[in-house]
C-alpha positions as CSV (number, residue, x, y, z in Angstrom):
1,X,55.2,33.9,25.3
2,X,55.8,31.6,22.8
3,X,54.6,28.6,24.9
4,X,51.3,30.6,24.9
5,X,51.5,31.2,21.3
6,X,51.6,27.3,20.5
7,X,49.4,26.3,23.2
8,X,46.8,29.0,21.6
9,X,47.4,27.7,18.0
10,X,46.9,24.2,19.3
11,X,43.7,25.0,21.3
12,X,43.1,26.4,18.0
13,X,43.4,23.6,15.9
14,X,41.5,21.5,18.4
15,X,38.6,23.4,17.9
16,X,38.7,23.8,14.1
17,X,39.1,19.8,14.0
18,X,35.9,19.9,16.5
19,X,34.3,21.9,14.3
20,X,35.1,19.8,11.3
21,X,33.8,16.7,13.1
22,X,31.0,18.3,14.1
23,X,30.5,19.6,10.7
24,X,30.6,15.7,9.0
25,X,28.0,14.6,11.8
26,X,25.9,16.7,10.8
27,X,26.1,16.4,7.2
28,X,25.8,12.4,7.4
29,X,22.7,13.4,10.2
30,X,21.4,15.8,7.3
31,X,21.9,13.0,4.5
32,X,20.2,10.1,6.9
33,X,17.4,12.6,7.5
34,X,17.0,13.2,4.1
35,X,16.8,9.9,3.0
36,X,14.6,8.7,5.5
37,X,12.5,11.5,4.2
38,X,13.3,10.2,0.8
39,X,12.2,7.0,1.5
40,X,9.1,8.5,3.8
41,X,8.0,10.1,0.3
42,X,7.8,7.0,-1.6
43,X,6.2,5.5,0.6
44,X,3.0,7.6,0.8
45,X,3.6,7.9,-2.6
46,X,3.1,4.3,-3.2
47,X,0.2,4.1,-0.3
48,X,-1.2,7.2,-2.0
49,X,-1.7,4.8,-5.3
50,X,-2.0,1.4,-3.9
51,X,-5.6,-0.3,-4.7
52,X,-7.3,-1.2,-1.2
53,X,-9.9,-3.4,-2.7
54,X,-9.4,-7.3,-3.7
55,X,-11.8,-9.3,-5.3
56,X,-11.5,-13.1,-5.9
57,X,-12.8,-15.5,-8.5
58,X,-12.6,-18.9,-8.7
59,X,-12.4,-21.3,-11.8
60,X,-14.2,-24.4,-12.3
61,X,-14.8,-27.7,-10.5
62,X,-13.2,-25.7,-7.2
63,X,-14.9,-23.0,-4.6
64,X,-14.2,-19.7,-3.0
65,X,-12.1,-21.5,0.0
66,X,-9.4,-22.7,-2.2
67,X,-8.1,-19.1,-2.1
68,X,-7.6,-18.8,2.0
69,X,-4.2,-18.9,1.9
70,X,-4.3,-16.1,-0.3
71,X,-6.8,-14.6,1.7
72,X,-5.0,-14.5,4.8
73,X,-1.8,-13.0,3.4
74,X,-3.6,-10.0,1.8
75,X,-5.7,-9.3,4.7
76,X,-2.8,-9.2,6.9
77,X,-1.2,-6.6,4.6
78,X,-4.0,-4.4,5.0
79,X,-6.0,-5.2,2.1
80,X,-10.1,-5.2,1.9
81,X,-10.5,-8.8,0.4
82,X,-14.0,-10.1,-1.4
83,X,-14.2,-13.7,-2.6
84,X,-17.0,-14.5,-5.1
85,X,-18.7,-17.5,-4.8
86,X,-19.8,-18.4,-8.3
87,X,-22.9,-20.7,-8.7
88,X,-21.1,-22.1,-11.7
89,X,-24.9,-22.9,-13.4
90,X,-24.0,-20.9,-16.3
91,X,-21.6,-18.5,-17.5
92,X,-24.0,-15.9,-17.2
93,X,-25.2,-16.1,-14.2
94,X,-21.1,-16.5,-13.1
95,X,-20.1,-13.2,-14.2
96,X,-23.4,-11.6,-12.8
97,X,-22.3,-13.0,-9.0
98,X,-19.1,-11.7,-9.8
99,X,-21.0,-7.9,-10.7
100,X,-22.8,-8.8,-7.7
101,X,-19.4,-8.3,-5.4
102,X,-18.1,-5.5,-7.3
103,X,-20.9,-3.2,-6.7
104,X,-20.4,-4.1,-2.7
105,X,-16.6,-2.2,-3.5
106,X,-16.2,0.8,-2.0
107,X,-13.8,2.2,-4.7
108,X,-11.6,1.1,-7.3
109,X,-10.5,-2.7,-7.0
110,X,-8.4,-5.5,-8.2
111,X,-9.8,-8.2,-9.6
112,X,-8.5,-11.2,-9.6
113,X,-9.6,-15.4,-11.0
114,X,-8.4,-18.7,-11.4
115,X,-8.5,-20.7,-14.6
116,X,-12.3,-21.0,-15.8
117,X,-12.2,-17.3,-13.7
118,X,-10.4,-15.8,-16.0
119,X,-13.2,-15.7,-19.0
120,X,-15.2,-14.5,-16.3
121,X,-13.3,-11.6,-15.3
122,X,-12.8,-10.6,-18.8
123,X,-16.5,-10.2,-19.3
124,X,-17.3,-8.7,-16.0
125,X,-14.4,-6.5,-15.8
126,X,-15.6,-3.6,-17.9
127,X,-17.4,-2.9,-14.6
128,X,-16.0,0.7,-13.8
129,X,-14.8,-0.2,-10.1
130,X,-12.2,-2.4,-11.7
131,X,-9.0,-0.6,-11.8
132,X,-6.7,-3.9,-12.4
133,X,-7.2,-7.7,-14.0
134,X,-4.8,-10.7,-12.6
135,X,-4.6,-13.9,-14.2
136,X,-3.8,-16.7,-12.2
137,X,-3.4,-19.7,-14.7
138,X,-6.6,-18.7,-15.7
139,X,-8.1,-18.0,-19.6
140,X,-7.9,-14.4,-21.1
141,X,-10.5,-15.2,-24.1
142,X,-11.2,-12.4,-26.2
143,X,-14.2,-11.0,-28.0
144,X,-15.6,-13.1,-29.6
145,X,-13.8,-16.0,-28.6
146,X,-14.8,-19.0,-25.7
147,X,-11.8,-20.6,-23.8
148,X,-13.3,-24.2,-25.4
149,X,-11.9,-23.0,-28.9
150,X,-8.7,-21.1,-27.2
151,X,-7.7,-24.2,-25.3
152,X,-7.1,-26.3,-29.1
153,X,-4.3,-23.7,-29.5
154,X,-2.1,-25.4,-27.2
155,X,-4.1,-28.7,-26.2
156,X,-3.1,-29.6,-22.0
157,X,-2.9,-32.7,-20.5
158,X,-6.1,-32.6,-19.2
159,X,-7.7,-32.0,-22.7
160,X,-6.2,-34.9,-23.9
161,X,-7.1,-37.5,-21.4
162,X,-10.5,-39.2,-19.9
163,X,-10.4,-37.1,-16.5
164,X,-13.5,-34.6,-17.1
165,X,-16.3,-36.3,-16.4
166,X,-20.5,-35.1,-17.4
167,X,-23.8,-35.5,-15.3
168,X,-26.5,-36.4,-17.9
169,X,-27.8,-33.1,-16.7
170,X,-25.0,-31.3,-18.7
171,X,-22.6,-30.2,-15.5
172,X,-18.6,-31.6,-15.8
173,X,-17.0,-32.5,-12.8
174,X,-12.7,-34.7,-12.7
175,X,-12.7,-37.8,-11.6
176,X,-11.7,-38.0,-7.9
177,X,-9.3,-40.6,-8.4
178,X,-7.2,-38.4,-11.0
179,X,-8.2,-35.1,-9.1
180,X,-4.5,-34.8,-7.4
181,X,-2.6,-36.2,-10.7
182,X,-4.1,-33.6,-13.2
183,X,-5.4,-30.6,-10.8
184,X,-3.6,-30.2,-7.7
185,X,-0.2,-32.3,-7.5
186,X,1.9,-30.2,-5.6
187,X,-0.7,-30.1,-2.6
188,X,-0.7,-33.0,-0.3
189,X,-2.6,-35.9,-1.1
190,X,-5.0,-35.3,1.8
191,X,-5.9,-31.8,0.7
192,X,-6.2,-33.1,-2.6
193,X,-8.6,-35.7,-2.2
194,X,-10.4,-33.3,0.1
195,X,-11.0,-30.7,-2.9
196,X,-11.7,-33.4,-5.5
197,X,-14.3,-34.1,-3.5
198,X,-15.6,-31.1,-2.3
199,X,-15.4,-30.1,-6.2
200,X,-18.4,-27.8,-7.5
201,X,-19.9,-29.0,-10.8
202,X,-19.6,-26.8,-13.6
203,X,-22.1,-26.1,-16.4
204,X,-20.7,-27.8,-19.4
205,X,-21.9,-24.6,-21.7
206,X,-19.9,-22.5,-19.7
207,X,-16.6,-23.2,-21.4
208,X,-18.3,-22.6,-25.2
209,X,-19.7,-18.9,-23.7
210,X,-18.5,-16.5,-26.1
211,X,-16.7,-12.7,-24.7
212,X,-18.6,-9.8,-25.8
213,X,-16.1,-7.1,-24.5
214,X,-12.5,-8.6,-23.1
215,X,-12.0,-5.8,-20.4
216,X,-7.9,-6.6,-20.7
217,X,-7.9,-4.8,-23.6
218,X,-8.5,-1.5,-21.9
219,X,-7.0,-2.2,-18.6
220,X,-3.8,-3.2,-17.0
221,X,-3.3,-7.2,-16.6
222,X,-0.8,-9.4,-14.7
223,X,-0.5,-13.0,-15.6
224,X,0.8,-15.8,-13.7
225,X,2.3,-18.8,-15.2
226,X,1.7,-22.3,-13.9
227,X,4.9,-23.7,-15.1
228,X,3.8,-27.3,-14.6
229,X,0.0,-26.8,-15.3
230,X,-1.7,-29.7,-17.2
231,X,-4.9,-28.3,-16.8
232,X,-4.6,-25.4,-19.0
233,X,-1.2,-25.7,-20.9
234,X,1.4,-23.6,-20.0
235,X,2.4,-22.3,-23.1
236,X,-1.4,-21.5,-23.1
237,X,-0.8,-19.4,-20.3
238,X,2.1,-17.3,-21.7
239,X,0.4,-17.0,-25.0
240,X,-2.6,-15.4,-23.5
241,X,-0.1,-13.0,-21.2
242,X,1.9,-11.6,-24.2
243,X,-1.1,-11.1,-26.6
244,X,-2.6,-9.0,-23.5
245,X,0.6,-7.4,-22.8
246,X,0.2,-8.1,-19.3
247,X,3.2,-8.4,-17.2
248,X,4.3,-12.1,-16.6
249,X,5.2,-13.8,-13.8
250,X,6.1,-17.5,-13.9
251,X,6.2,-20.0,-11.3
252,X,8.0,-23.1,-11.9
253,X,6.6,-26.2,-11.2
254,X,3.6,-25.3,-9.5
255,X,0.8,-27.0,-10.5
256,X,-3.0,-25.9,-11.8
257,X,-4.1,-25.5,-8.5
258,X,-1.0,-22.9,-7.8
259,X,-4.0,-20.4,-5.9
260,X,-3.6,-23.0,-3.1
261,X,-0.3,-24.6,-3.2
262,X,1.8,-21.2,-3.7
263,X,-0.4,-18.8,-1.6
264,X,2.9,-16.4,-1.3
265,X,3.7,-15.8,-5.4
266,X,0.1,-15.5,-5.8
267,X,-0.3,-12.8,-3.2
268,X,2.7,-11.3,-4.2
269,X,1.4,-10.7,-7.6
270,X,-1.7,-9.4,-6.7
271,X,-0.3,-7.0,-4.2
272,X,2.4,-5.7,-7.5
273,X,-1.1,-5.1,-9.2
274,X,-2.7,-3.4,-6.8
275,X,0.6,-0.9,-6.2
276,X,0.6,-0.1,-9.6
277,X,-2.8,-0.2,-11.3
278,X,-3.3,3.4,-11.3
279,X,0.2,4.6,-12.5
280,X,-0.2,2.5,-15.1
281,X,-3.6,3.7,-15.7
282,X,-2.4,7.7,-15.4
283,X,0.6,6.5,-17.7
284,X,-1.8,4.9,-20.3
285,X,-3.7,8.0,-20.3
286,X,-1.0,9.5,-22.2
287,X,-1.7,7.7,-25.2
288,X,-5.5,7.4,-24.5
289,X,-8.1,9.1,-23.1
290,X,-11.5,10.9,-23.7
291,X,-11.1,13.1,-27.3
292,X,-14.0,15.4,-28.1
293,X,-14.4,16.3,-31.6
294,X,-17.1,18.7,-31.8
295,X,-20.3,17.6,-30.2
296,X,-19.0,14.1,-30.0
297,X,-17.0,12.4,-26.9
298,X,-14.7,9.4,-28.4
299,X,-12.8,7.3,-25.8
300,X,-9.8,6.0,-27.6
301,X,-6.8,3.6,-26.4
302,X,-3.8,2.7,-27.5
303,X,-1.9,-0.7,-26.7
304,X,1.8,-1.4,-26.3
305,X,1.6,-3.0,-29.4
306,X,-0.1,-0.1,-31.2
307,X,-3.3,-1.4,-32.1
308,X,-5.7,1.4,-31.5
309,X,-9.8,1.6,-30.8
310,X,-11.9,4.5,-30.0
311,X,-15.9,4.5,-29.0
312,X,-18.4,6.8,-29.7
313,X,-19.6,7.9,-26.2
314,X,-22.3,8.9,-27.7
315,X,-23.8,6.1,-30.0
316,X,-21.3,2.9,-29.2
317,X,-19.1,2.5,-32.4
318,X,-16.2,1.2,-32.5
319,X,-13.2,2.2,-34.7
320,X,-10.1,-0.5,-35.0
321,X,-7.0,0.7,-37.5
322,X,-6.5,-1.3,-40.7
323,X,-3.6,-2.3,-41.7
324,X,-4.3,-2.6,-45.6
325,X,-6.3,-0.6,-47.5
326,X,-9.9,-0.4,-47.7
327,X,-10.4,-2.4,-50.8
328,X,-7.9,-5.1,-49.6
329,X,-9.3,-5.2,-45.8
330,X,-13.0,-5.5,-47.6
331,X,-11.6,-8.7,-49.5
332,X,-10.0,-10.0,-46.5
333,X,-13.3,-9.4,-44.6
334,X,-15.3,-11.2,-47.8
335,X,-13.4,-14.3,-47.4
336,X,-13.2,-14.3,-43.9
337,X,-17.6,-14.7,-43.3
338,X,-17.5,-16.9,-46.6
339,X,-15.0,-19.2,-44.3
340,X,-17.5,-18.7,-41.0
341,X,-20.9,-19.5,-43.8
342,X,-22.1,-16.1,-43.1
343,X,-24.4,-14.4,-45.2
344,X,-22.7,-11.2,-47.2
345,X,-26.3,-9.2,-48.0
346,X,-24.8,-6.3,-49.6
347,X,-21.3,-4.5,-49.9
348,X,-22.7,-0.8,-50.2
349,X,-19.8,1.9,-52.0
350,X,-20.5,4.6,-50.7
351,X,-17.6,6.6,-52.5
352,X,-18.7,4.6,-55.4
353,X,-22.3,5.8,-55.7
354,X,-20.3,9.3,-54.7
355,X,-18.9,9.2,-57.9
356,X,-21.6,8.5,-60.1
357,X,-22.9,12.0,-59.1
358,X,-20.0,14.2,-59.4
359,X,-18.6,14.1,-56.0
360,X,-16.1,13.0,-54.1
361,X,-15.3,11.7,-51.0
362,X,-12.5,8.8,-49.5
363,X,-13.1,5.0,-50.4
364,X,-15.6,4.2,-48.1
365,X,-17.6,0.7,-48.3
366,X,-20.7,-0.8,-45.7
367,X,-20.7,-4.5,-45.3
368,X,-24.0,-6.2,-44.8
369,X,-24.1,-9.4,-43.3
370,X,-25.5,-11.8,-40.8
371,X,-27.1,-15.2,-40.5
372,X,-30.8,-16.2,-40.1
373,X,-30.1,-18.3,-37.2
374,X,-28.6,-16.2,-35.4
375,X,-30.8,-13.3,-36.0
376,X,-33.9,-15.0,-35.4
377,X,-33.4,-15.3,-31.5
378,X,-32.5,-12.3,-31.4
379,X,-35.8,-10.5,-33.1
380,X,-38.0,-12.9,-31.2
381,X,-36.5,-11.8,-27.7
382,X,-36.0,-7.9,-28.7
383,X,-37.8,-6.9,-32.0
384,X,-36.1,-3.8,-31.9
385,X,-32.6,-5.1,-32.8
386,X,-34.1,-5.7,-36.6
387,X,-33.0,-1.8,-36.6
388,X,-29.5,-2.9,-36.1
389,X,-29.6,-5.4,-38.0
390,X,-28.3,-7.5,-40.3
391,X,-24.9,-6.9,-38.4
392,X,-22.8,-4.3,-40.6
393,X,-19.3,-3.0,-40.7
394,X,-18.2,-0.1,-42.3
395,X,-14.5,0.5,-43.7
396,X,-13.4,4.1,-45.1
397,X,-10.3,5.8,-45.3
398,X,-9.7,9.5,-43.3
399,X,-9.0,12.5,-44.4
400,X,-5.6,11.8,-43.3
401,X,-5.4,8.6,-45.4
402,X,-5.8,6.0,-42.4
403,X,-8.0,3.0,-43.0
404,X,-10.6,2.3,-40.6
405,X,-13.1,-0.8,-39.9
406,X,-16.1,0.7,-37.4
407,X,-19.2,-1.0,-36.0
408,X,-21.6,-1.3,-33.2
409,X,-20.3,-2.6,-29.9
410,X,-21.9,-5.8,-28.9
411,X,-22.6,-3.9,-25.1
412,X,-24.4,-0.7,-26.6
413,X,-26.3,-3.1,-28.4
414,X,-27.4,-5.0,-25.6
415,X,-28.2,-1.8,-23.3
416,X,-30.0,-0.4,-26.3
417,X,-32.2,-3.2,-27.0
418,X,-32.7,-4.8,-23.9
419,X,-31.2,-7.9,-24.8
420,X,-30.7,-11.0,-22.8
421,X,-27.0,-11.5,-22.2
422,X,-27.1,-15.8,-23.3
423,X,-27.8,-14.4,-26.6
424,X,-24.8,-12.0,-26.7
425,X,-22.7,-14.0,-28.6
426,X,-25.0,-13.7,-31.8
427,X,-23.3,-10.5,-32.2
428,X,-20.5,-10.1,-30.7
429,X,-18.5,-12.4,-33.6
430,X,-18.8,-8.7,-35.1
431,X,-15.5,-7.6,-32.6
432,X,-13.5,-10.8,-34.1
433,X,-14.4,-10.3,-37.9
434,X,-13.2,-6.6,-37.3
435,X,-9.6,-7.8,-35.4
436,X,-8.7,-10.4,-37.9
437,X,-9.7,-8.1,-40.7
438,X,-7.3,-5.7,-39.4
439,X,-4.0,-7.8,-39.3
């Protein structure tokens, strides 16, 4: 009896440790399950919000083939990948072949360039289907600016030495002979000397074209940094990347032509954009978005570093945040066109003239400026614009006690008036007065 007593508690004790082994397997079966699921979630999470679309520019003195490496690495990841082939004639007629490509997109995109690219992206990358901007060593002017001027701020190599070569037509092209030294000198000498001269001329006015609306300010960026780039200077490059607050990869030692030469960074970049364009978008939401204030629709955004705009939906102003108040950002405004030789016409007070009647209302004062030679084109191709102008910004304080410098944007004005896009940067200066103002 008591051998069956022991031999039941140790059947018994067999199966409770069974049980308890059974118990742990599947637990750690449960946990494996449920990470896999875990993992299963964040990855159609991530698919759900990864950008399908690509779209490559290229920069100057180069061609849409420089990119296949680039090419064949995002194709083979699944991505739907567009190369522009600029004609590089004019800046113009640049960005339009890049519009060109982007209305072929069947949804959102990332859009992508390479040096001289870069200012074309910025101006064609208002286009709605853009979701995402990536600089690869490229130029991020900004309105109002041309990457001629932005490229004294940090001279390169390049700039400095007797490489860039003109047609006595007006189109630049580098001297074959240097093409590998200053351009591309980490590829091999064989591919070098094969794209120095396979090089496509570029219009020498294309570098001086100034940005009427720089789409990074109201969309995500990445930036890649050429850390041995003498064609546009690296410091350039990371200069351009934190005034965007774009996020910054660097690259050390690749050279101008790092599109071609480092195929995998570049890619990997581009494919980090594309996975996270439109969280970033939904997160900037948060502090921007579409406010309606009675009748009116104002879309308003707010950047990392706080600077605010908003545009009328409705009529195309836009409203920048001053940092001083009205009378001191007027003065700064003042000296600022007396250092350009623009024309002040009038400084209306509007609060002023308030006054003189018995009323009130916040300091509010209307700038009138502009410059004959610039205005004159303008007239002559759209007579219209005389309504709009001479150019005018207006600075007043809120109700709230917030200073505030408004004005047309330089695209309403376009679309309202019908004007051609070459003469563009006649007005647009307006968007740079109205930033520097604002310090």
């Amino acid at each position: 009896m008591k051998w069956s007593n022991e031999m039941s508690d140790s059947l018994r004790l067999m199966r409770a440790v069974r049980a308890i082994s059974q118990c742990r397997w599947i637990v750690l079966l449960l946990l494996l399950a449920g990470s896999a699921l875990s993992a299963q979630t964040a990855s159609a999470q991530t698919e759900q919000h990864r950008i399908r679309n690509i779209v490559l520019v290229h920069g100057a003195w180069a061609d849409g083939s420089g990119w296949k490496g680039v090419y064949d690495i995002l194709a083979k990841d699944g991505f739907n990948v567009s190369i522009v082939q600029e004609p590089e004639t004019s800046f113009q007629e640049d960005v339009a072949a890049t519009k060109r490509v982007l209305a072929q997109q069947d949804g959102p995109c990332i859009l992508v360039a390479h040096s001289y690219g870069g200012a074309v992206i910025t101006e064609a990358g208002t286009d709605p289907s853009v979701a995402g901007l990536v600089y690869i060593a490229a130029h991020m002017p900004d309105a109002g600016e041309n990457e001629a001027d932005d490229g004294k701020r940090f001279p390169s190599d390049l700039s400095k030495s007797t490489v860039i070569k003109k047609t006595a037509d007006g189109f630049t092209y580098l001297d074959p002979a240097q093409f590998h030294e200053y351009f591309a000198a980490d590829v091999s000498a064989d591919q070098a000397a094969f794209m120095a001269r396979s090089q496509v001329m570029n219009a020498a006015n294309s570098f001086k074209a100034v940005i009427t609306t720089a789409a990074w300010r109201s969309k995500p960026s990445w930036a890649l940094i050429a850390g041995s780039d003498r064609a546009i200077s690296p410091d350039l490059e990371r200069w351009y990347a934190t005034r965007a607050n774009s996020h910054k990869a660097e690259v050390p030692g690749a050279s101008h032509a790092v599109y071609v030469s480092r195929p995998k960074e570049v890619a990997a970049l581009i494919e980090e954009a594309a996975s996270q364009a439109l969280q970033k978008a939904s997160v900037d939401a948060d502090d921007g978005g579409l406010l309606r204030v009675g009748l009116r629709s104002y879309q308003f955004t707010v950047r990392e570093s706080g600077e605010i705009s908003m545009t009328n939906q409705g009529n195309g102003i836009i409203g920048k945040p001053s940092n001083h108040s009205v009378e001191e950002t007027v003065e700064k405004l003042k000296n600022i066109l007396q250092a350009k030789g623009v024309t002040l016409f009038a400084l209306v007070d509007h609060s002023g003239e308030a006054a003189k009647v018995g009323m009130k209302m916040p300091p509010t004062k209307l700038l009138i400026f502009g410059s004959p030679k610039a205005g004159t084109p303008l007239m002559l191709a759209a007579p219209s614009i005389a309504i709009d102008l001479p150019l005018k910004i207006l600075v007043s304080e809120d109700a709230q006690g917030k200073v505030w410098i408004s004005y047309n944007s330089a695209a309403y004005l376009q679309e309202r008036h019908n004007l051609p896009a070459d003469l563009l940067q006649n007005i647009a200066v307006v968007e740079s007065l109205a930033a520097k103002a604002s310090e």
